[in-house]
N, C-alpha and C positions, 0 to 999 in steps of 0.2 A: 805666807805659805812657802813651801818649798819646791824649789824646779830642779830639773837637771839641764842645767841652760849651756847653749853654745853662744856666747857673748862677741868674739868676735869670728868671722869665716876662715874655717880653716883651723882654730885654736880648742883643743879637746874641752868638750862637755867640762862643768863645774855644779855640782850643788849649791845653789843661792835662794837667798830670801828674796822671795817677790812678790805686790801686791798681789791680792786677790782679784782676778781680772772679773770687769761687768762684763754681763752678754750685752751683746749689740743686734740690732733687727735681725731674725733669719736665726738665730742662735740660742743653745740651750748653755748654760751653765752645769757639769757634772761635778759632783763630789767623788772623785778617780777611787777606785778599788782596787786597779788592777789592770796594768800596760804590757801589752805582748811586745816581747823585741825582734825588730826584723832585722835580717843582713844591713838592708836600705839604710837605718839608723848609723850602719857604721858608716858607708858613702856619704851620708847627707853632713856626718860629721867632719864631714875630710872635705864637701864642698864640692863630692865624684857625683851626686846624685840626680838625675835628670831635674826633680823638682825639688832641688835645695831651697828653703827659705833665705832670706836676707837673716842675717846676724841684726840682733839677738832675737833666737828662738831656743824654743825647748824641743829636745827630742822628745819621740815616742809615737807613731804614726797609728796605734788602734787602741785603743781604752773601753773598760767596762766601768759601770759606777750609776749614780743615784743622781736623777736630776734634783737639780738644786735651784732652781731659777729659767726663765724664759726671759728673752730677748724685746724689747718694744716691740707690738704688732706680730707678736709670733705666736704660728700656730705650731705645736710640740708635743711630746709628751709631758704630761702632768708633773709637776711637783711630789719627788716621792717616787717617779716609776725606775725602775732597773732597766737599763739598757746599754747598748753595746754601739758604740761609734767608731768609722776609720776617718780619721781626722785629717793623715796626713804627718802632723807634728802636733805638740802638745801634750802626751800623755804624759811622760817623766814627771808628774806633779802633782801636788795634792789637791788642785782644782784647775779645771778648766770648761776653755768657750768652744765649744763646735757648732756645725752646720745643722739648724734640728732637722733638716729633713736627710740627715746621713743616723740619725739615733733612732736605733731596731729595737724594740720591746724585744723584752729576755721571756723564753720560753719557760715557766715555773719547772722548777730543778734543776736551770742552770746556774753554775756556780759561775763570778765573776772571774773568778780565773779560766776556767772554761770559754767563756766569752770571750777574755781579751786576747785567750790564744785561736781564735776562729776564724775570724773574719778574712784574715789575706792570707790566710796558708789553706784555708780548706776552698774561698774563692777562687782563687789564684789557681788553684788544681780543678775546679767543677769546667770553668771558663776556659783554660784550657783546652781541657779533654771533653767537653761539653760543646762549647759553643765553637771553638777555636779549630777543635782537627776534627770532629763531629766523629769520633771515635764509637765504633759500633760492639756489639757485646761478640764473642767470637776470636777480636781480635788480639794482638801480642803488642803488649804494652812495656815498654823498658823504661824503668824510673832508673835515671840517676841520682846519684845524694839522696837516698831512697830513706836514711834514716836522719833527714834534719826536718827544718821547720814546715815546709813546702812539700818536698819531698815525699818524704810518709805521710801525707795527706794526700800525694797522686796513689800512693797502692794502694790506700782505702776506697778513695773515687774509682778508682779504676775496677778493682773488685766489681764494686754495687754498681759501675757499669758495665759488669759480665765480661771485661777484659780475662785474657792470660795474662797475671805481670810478672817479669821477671825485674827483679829489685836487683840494685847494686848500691854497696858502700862498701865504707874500709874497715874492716874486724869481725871477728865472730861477732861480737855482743852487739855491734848496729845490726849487724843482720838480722840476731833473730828478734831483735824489735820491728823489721820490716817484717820479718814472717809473723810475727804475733799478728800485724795488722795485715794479713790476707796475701801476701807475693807466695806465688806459686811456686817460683825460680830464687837461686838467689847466687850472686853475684862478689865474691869476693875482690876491690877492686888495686888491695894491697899484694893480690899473690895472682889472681887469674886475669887471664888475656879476654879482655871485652870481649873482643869481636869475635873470636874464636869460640867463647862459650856462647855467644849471642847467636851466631850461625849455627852452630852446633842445635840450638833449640828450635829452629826453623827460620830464623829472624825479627825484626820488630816491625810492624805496623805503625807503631806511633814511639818517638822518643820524647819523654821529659827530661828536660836537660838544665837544671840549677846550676851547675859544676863549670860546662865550659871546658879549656881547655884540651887536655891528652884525651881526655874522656869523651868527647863529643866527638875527636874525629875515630875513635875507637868504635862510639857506636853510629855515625853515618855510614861505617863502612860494611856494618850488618843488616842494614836495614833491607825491606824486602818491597821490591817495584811500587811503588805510588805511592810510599812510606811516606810518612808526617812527622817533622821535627819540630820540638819545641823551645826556643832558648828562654826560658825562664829567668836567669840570672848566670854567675861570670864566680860562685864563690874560687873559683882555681888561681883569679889576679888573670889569666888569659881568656879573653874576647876572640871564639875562632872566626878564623875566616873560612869563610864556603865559598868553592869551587863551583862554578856556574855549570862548568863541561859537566863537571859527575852530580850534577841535578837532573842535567837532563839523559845520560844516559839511563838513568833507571827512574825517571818520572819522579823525581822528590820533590816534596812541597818544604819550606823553612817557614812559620808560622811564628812571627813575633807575639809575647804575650805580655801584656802590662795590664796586670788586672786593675790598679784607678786611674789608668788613663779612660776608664769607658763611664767613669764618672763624669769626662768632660765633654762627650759628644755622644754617649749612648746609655745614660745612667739605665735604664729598662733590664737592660743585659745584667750588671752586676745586681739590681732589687731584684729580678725573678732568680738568680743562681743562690743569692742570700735567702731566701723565701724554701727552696727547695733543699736547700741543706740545713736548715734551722726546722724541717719538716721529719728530714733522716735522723737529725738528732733527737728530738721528742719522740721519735721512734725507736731508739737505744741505735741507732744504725750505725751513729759516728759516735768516739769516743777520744777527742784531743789528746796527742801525749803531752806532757806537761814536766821535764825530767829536772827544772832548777825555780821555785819560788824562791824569790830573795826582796827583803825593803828596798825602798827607794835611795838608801846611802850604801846601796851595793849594786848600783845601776852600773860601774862602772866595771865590777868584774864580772854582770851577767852579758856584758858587751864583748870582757876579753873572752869570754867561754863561746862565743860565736865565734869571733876574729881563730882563735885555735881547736874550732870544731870539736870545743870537747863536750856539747850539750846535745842532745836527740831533741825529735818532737821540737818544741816550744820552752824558750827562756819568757817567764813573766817577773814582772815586779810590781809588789803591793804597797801603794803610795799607804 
């Protein structure tokens, strides 16, 4: 079969031939359809990744596809069901082994591309603004990077949580993909001043913050008394630092969010957010953007279309 394997740490991804891996206890064997690419993928290939694997692994951290096999002494889904796994690593390939009890039965109508772009950009946003700042309907929501992968899945969460959102990105054309998907407000982040249009609108109650950077302290300094920040992810290449004095002058909370770290000490929280948003979708509620499918022997420019944010929504690839 074929990978898109990281052979040694630190050395870019390569397309190779590699066996056909068995599942082992605990494990289902997928026949891959279809791998969402996250930011992370590019980190973990550079070795930046909190849970970078040991060389050699395969990218690809969330896959859809057709069980193919079970594990010695595992209980899974059947031989033949469609389902949707976050692995972590492994997707980039035309088969692989996950955890069966992370593989979610696909709700009839979902497409495996649908699937594969789901799981960490529509969790990642429910947990968040869900679990994480307990965001109430009422309130003013500021999505940064409002039209990438993460991102545009906080304005739709936020929406159907009865949020205000005011979306921010860079161009007309990301914008009105945030407006298609429900932002009130919008945000041009190439010509207006954050903070000025963010005060101007009353302020934010909650910020989602993918971006990092100019941009976060643009909007820590619009936020409104007891405000909730989220640092989602660093796409800017800058990590900010926060100011302890100006937390507490206006009561701010900074709310780290790593939606599968709660795979490892509170798996509960990510199965009922996955449950509740696989419930909005059989109910037409969510609808994935999905703006680049490309095969598996173009993993590597659905990679650079992230690294140079030229993609919306979700980059997948169809092993």
């Amino acid at each position: 079969m074929r990978a898109f394997q990281v052979s040694r740490a630190g050395e870019p991804a390569e397309l190779a031939d590699r066996p056909v891996p068995a599942p082992g206890p605990g494990e289902v064997r997928l026949q891959i359809e279809a791998c969402g690419l996250n930011f992370a993928d590019l980190l973990m290939e550079q070795g930046k990744y909190q849970d970078t694997p040991e060389a050699p692994f395969t990218l690809g951290m969330e896959v859809a596809g057709v069980v193919d096999a079970l594990g010695p002494d595992t209980d899974g889904p059947a031989p033949g069901t469609r389902v949707a796994v976050f692995g972590g690593q492994g997707g980039l390939a035309e088969m692989g082994c996950f955890p069966a009890n992370r593989a979610v039965p696909l709700p009839d109508g979902m497409s495996a591309v649908d699937a594969a772009a789901f799981q960490i950009a529509y969790g990642t946003s429910h947990v968040a603004l869900h679990h994480r700042a307990q965001m109430q309907a009422g309130e003013t929501l500021l999505v940064l990077g409002a039209a990438g992968g993460v991102g545009l899945t906080a304005v739709e969460v936020g929406k159907l949580m009865g949020a205000t959102v005011i979306a921010c990105a860079r161009g007309a054309d990301k914008l009105e993909i945030a407006a298609q998907a429900g932002a009130d407000h919008l945000i041009d982040a190439k010509t207006d001043d954050i903070r000025v249009r963010v005060k101007d609108l009353g302020g934010a109650d909650v910020v989602y913050d993918p971006v990092g950077g100019e941009q976060w302290q643009a909007a820590f300094r619009a936020c409104k008394p007891e405000a909730r920040l989220l640092p989602i992810g660093f796409a800017s290449g800058e990590v900010p630092q926060i100011p302890a004095n100006h937390l507490m002058v206006k009561n701010l909370s900074v709310l780290g969010v790593y939606w599968g770290g709660y795979l490892k000490f509170r798996p509960e929280v990510v199965t009922d957010s996955i449950r509740t948003l696989m419930g909005w979708y059989a109910e037409g509620r969510l609808k994935p953007h999905v703006s680049h499918v490309l095969p598996l022997d173009q993993a590597r420019e659905g990679l650079e279309l992230l690294r140079a944010r030229k993609s919306t929504g979700k980059v997948v690839i169809t092993p």
